[in-house]
PDB file of N, H, CA, C and O in Angstrom:
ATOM      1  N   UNK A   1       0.810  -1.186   0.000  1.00  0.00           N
ATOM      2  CA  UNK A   1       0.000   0.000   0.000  1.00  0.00           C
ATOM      3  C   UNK A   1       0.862   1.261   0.000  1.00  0.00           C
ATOM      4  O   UNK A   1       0.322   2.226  -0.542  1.00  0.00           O
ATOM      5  N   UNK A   2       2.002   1.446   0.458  1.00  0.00           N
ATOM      6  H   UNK A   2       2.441   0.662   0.899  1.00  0.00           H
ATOM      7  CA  UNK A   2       2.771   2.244   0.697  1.00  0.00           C
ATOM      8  C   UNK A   2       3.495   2.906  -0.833  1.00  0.00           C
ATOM      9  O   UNK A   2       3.812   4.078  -1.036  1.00  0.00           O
ATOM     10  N   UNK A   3       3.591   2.010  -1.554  1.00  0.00           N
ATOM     11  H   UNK A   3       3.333   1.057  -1.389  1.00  0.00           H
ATOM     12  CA  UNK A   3       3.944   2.564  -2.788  1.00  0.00           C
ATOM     13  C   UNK A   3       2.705   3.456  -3.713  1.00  0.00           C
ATOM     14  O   UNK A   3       2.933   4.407  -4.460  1.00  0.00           O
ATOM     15  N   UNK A   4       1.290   2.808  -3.400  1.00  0.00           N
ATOM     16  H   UNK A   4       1.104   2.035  -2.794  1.00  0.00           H
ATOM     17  CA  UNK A   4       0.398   3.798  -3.797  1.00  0.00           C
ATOM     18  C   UNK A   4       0.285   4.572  -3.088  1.00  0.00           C
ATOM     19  O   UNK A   4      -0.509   5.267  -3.722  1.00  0.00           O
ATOM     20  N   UNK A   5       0.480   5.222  -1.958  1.00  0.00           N
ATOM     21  H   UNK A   5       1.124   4.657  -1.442  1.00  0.00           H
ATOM     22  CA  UNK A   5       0.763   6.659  -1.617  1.00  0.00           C
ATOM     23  C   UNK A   5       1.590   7.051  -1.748  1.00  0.00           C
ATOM     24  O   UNK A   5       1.526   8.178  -1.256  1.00  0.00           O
ATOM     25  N   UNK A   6       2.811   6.826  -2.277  1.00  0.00           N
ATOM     26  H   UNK A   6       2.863   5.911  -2.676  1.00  0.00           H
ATOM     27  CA  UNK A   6       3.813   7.288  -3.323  1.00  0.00           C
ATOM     28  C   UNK A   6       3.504   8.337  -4.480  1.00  0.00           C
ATOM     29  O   UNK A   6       3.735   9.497  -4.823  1.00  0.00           O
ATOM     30  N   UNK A   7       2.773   7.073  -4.895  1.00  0.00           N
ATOM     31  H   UNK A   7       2.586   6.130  -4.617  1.00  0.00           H
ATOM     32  CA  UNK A   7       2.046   7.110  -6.183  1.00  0.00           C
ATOM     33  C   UNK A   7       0.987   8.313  -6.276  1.00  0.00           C
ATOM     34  O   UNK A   7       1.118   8.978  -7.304  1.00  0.00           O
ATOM     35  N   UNK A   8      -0.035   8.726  -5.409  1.00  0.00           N
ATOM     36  H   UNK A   8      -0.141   8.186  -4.574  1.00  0.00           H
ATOM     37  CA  UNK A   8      -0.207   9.249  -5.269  1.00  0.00           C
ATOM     38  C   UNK A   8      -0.139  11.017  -4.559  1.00  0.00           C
ATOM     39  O   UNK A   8      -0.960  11.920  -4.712  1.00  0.00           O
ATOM     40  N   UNK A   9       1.091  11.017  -3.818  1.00  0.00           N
ATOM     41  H   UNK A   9       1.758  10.283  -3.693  1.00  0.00           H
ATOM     42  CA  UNK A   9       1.635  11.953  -3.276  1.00  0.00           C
ATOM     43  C   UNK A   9       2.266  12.661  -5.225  1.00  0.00           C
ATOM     44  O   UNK A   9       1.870  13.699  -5.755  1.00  0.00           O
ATOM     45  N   UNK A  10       3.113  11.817  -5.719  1.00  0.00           N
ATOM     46  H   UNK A  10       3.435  10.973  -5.289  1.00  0.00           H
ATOM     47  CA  UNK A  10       3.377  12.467  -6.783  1.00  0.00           C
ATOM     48  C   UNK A  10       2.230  13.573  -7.963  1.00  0.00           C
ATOM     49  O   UNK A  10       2.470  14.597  -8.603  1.00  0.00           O
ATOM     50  N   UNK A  11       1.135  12.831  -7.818  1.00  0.00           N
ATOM     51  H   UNK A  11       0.940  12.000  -7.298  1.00  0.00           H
ATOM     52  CA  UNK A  11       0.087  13.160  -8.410  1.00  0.00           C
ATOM     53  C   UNK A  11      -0.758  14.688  -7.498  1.00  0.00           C
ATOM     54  O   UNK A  11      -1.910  15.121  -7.540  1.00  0.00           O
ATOM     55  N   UNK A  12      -0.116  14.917  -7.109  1.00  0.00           N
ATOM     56  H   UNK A  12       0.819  14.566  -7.075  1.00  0.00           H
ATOM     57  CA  UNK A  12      -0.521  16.476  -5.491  1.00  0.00           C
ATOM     58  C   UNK A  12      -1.449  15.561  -4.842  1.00  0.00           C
ATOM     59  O   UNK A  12      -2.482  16.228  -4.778  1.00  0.00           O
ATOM     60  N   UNK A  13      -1.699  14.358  -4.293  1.00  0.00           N
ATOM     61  H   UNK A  13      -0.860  13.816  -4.345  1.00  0.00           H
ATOM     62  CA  UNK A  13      -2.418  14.550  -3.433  1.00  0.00           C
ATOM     63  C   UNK A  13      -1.941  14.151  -1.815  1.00  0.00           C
ATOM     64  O   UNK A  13      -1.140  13.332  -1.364  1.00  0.00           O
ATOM     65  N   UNK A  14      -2.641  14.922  -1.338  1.00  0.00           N
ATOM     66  H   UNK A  14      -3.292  15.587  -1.704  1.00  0.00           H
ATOM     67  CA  UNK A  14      -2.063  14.880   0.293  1.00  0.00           C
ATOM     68  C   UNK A  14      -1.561  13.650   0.782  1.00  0.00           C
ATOM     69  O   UNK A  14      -2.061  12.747   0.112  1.00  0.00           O
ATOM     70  N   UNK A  15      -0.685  13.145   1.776  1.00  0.00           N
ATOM     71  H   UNK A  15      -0.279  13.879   2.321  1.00  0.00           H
ATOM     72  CA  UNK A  15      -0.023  11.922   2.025  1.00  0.00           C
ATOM     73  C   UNK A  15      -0.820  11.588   3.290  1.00  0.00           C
ATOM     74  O   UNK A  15      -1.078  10.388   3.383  1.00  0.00           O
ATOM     75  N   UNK A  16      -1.217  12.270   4.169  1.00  0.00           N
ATOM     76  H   UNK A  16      -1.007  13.245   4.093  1.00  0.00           H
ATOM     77  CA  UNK A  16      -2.015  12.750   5.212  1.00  0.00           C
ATOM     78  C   UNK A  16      -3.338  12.077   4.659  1.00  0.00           C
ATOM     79  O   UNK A  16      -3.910  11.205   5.313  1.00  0.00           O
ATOM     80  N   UNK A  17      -3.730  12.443   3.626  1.00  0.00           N
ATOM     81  H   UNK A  17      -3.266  13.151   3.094  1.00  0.00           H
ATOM     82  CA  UNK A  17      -5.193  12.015   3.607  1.00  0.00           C
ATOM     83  C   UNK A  17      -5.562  10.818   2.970  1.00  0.00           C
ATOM     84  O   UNK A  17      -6.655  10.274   3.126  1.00  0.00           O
ATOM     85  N   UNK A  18      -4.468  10.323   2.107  1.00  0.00           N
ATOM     86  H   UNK A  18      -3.580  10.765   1.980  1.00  0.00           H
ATOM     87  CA  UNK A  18      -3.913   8.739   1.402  1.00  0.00           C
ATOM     88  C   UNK A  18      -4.328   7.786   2.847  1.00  0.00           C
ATOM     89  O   UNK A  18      -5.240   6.987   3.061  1.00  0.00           O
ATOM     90  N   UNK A  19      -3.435   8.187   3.510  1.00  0.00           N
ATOM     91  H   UNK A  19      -2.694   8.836   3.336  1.00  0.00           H
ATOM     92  CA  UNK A  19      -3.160   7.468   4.705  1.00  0.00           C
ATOM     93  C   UNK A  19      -4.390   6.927   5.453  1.00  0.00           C
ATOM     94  O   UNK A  19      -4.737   5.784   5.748  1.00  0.00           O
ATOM     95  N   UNK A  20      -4.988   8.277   5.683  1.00  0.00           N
ATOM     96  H   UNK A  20      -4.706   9.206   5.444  1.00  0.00           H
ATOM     97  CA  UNK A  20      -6.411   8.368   6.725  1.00  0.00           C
ATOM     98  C   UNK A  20      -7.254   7.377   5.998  1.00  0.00           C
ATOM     99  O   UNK A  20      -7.607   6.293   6.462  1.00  0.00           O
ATOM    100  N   UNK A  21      -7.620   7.959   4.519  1.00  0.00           N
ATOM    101  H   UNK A  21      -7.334   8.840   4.141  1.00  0.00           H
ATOM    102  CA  UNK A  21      -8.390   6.683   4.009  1.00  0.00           C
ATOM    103  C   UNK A  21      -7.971   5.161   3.738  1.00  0.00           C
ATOM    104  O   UNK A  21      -8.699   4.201   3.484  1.00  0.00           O
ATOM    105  N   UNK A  22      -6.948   5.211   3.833  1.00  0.00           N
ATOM    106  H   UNK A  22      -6.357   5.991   4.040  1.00  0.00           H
ATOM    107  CA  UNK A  22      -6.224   3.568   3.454  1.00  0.00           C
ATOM    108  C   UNK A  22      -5.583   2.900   5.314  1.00  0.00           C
ATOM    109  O   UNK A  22      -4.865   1.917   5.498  1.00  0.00           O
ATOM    110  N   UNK A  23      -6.108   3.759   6.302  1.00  0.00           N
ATOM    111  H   UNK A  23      -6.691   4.558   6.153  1.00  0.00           H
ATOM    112  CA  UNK A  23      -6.329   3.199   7.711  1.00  0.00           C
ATOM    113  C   UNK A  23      -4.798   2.942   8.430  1.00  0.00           C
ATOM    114  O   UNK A  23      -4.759   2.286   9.471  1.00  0.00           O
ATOM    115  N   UNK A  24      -3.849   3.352   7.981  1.00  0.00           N
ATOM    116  H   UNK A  24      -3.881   3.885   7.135  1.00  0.00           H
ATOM    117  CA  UNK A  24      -2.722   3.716   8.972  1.00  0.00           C
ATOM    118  C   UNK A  24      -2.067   5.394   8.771  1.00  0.00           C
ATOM    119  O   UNK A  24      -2.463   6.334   8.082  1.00  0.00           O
ATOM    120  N   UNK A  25      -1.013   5.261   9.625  1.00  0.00           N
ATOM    121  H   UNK A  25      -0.692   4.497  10.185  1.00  0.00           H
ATOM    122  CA  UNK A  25      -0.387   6.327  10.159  1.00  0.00           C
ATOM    123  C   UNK A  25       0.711   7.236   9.157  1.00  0.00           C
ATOM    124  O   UNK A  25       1.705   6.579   8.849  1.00  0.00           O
ATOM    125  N   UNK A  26       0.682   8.299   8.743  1.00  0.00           N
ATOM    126  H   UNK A  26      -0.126   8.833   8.993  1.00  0.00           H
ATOM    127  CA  UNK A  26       1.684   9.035   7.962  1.00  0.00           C
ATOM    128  C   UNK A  26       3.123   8.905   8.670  1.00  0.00           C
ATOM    129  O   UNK A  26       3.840   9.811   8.246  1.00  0.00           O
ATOM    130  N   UNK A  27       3.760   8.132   9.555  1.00  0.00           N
ATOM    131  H   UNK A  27       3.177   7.396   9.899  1.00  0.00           H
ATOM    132  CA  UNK A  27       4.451   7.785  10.497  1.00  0.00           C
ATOM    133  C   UNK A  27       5.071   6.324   9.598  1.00  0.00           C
ATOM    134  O   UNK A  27       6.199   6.410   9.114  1.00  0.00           O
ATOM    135  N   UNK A  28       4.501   5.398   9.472  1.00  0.00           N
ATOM    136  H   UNK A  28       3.585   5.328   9.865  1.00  0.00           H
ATOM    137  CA  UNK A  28       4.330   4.413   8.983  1.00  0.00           C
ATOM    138  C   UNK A  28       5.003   4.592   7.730  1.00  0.00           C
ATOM    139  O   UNK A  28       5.998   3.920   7.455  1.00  0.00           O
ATOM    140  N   UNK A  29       4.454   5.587   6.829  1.00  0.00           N
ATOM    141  H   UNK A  29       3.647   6.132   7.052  1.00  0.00           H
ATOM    142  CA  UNK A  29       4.636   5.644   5.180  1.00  0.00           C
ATOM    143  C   UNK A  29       6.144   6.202   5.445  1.00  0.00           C
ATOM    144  O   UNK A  29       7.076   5.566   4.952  1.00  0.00           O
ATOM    145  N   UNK A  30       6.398   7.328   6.182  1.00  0.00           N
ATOM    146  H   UNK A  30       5.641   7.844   6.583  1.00  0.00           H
ATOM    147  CA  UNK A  30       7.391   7.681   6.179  1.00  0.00           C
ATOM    148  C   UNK A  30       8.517   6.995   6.720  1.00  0.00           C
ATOM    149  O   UNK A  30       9.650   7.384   6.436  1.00  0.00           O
ATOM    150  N   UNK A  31       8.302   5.872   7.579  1.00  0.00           N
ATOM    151  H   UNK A  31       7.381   5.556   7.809  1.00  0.00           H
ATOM    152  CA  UNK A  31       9.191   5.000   7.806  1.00  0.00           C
ATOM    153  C   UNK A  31       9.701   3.872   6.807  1.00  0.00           C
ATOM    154  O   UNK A  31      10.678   3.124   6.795  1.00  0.00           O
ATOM    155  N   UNK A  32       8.701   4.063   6.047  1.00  0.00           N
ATOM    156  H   UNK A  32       7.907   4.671   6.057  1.00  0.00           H
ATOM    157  CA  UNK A  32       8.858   3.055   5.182  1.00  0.00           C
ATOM    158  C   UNK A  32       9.629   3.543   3.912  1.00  0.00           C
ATOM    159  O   UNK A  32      10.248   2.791   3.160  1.00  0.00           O
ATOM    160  N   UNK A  33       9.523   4.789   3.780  1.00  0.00           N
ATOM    161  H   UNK A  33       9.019   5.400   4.392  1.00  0.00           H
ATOM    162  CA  UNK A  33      10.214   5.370   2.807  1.00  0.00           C
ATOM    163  C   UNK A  33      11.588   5.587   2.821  1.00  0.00           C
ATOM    164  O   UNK A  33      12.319   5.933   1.893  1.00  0.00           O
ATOM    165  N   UNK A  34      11.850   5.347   3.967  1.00  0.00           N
ATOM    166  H   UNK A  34      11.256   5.066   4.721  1.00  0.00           H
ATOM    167  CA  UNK A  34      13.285   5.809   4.126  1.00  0.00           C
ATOM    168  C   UNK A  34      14.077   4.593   4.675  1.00  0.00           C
ATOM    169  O   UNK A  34      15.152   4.747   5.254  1.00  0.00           O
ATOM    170  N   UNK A  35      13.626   3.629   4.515  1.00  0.00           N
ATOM    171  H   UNK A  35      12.753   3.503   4.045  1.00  0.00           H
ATOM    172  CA  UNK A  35      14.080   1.964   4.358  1.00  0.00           C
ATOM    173  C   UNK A  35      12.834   1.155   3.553  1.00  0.00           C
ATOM    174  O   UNK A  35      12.087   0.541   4.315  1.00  0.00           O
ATOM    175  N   UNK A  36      12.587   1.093   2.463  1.00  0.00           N
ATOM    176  H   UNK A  36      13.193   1.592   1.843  1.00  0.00           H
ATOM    177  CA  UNK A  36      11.505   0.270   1.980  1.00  0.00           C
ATOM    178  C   UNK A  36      11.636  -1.574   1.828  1.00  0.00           C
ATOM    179  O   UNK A  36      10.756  -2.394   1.568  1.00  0.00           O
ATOM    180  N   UNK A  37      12.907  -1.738   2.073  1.00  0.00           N
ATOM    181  H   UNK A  37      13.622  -1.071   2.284  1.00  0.00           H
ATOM    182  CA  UNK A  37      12.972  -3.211   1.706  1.00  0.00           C
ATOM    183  C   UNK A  37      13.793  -3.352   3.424  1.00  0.00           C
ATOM    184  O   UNK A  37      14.721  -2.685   3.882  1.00  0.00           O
ATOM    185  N   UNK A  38      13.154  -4.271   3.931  1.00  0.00           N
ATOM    186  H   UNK A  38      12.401  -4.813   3.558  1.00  0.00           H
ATOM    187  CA  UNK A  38      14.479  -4.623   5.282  1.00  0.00           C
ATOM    188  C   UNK A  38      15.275  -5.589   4.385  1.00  0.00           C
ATOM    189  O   UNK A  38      15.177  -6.103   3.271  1.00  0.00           O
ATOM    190  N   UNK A  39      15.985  -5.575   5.279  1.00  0.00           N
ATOM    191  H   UNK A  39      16.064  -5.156   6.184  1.00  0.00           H
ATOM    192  CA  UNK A  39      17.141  -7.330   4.904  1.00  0.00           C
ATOM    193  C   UNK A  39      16.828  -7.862   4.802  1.00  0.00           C
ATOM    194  O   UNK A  39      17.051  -8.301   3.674  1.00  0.00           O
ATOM    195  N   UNK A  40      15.585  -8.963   5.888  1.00  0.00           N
ATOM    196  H   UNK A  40      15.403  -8.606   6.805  1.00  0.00           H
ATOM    197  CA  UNK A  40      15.128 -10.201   5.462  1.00  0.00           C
ATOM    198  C   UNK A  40      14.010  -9.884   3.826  1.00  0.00           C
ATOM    199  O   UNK A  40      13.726 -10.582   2.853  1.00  0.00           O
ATOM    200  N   UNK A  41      13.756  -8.844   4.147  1.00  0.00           N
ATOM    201  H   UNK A  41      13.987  -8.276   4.937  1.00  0.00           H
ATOM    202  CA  UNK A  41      13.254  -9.045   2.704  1.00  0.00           C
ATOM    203  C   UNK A  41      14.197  -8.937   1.087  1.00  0.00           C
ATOM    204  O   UNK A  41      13.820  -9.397   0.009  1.00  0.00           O
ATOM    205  N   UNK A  42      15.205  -8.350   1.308  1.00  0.00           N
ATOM    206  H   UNK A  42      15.512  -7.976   2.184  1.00  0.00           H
ATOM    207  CA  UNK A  42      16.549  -7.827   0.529  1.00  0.00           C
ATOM    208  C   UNK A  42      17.313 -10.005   0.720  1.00  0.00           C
ATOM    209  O   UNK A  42      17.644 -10.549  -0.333  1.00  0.00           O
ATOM    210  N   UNK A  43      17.375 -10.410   1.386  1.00  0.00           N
ATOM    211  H   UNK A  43      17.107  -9.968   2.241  1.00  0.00           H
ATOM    212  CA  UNK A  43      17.351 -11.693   1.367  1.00  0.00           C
ATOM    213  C   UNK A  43      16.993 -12.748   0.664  1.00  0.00           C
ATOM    214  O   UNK A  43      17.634 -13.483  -0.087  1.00  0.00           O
ATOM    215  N   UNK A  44      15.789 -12.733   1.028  1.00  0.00           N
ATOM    216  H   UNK A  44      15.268 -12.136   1.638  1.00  0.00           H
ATOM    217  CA  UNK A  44      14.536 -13.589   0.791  1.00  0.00           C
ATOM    218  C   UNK A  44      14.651 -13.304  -0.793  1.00  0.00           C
ATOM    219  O   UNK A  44      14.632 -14.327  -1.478  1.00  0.00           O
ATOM    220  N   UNK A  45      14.780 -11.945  -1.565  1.00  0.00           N
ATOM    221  H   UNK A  45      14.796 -11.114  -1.009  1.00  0.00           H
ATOM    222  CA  UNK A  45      14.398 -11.931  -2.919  1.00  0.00           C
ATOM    223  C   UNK A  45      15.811 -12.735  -3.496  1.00  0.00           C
ATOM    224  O   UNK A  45      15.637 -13.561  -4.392  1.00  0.00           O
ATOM    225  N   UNK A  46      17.046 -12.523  -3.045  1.00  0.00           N
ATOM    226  H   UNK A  46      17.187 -11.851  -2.318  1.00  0.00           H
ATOM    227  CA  UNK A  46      17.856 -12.748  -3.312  1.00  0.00           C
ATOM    228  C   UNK A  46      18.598 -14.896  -3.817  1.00  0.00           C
ATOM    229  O   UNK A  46      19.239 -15.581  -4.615  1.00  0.00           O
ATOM    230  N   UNK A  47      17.705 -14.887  -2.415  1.00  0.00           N
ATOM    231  H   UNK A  47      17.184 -14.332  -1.768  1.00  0.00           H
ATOM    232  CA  UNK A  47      17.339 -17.018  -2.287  1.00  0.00           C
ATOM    233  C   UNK A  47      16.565 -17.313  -3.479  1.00  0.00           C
ATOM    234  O   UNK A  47      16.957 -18.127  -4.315  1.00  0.00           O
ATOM    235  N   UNK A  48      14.993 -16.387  -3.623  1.00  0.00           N
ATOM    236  H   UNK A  48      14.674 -15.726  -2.944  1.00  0.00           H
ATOM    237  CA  UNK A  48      14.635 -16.863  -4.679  1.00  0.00           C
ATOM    238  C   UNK A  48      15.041 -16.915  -5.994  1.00  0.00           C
ATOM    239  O   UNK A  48      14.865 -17.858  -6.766  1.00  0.00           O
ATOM    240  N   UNK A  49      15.594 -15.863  -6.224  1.00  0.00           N
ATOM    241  H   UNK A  49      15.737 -15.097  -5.597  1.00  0.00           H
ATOM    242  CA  UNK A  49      16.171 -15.586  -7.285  1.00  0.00           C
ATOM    243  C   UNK A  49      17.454 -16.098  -7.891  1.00  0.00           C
ATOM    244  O   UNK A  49      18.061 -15.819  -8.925  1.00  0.00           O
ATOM    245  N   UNK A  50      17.686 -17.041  -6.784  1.00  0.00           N
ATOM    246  H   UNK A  50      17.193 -17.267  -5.944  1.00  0.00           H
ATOM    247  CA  UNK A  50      18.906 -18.094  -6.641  1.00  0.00           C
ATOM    248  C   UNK A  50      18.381 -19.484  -7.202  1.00  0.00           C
ATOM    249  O   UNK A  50      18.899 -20.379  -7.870  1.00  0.00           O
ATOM    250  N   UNK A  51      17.086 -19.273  -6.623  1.00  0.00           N
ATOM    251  H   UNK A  51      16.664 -18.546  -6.080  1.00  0.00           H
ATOM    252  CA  UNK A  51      15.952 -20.839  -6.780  1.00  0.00           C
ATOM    253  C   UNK A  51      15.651 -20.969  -7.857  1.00  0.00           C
ATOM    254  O   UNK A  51      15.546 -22.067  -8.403  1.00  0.00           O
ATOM    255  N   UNK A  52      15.422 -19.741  -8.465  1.00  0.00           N
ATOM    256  H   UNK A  52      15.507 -18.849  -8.022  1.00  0.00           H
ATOM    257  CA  UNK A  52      14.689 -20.001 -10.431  1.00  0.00           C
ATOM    258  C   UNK A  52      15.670 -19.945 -11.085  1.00  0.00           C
ATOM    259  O   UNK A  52      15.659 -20.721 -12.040  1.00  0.00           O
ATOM    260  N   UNK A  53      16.930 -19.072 -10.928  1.00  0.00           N
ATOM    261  H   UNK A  53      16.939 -18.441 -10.152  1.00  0.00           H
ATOM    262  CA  UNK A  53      18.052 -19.582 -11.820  1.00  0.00           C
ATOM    263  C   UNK A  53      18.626 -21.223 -11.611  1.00  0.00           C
ATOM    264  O   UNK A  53      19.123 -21.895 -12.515  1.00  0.00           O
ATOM    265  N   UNK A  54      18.476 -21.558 -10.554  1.00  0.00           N
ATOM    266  H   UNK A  54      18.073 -21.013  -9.819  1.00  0.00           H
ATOM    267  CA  UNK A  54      18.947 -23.120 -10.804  1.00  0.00           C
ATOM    268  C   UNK A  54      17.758 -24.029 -11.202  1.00  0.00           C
ATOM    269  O   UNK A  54      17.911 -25.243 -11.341  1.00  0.00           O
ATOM    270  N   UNK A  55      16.466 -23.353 -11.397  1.00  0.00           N
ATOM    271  H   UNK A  55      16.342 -22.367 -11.284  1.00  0.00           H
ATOM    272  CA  UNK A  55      15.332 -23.942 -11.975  1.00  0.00           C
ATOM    273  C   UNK A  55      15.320 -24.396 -13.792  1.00  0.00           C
ATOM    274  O   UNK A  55      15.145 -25.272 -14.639  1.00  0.00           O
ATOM    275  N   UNK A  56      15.602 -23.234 -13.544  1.00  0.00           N
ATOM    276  H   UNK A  56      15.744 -22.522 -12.856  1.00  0.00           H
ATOM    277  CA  UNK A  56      16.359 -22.601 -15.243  1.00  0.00           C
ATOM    278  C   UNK A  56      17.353 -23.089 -15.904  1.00  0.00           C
ATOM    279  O   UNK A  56      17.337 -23.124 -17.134  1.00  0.00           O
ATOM    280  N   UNK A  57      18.201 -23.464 -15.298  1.00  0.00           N
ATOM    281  H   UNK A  57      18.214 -23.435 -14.299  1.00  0.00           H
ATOM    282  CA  UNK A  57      19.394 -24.533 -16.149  1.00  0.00           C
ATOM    283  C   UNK A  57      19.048 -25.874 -16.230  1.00  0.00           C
ATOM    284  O   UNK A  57      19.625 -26.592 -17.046  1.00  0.00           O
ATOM    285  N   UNK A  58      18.013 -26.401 -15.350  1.00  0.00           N
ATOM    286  H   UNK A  58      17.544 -25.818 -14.687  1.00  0.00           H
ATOM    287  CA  UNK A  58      18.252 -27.676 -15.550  1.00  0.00           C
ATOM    288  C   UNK A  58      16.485 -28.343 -15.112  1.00  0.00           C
ATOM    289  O   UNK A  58      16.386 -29.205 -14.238  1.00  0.00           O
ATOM    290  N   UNK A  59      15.109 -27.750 -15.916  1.00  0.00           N
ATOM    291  H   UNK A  59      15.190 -27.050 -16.625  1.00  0.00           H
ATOM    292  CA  UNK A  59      13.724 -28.417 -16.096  1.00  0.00           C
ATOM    293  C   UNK A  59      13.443 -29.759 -15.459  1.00  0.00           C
ATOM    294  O   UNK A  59      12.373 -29.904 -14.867  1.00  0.00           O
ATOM    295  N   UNK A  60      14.664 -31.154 -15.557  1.00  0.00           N
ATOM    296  H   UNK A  60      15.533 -31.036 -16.038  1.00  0.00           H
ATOM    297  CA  UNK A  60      14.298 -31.841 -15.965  1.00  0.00           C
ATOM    298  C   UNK A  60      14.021 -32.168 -14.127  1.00  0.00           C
ATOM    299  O   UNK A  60      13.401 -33.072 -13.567  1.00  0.00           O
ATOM    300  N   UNK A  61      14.571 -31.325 -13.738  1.00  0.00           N
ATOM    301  H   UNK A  61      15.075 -30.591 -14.193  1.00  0.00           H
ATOM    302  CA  UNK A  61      14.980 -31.761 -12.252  1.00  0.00           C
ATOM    303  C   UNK A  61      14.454 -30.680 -11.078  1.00  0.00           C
ATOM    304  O   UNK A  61      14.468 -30.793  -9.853  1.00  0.00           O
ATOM    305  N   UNK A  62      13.953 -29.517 -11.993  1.00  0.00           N
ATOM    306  H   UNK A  62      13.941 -29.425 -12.989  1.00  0.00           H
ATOM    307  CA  UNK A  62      13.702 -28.127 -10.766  1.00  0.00           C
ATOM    308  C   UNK A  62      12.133 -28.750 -10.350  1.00  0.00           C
ATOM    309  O   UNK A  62      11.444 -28.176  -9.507  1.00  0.00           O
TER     310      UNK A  62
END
């Protein structure tokens, strides 16, 4: 959700009022903006993306 109030902040509309209607805190968005991926998630993409390339070389067996 946080990227559509992005999305929308770019477009002028208030981030404040994104928020209010989509039921959390302008606290929240802004925390999130200024780290959007943690580690375990910076991780996690990293394993998978480990998983389909060895999927990828070899069908007969992924």
């Amino acid at each position: 959700m946080y990227p559509l109030v992005q999305e929308l902040a770019a477009e002028k509309i208030p981030v404040a009022v994104t928020c209010r209607v989509l039921g959390f805190s302008k606290q929240a968005f802004y925390k999130w903006r200024a780290n959007p991926a943690s580690q375990r998630d910076w991780t996690d993409a990293h394993l998978i993306n480990a998983a389909l390339d060895i999927q990828a070389d070899d069908r007969a067996f992924g």
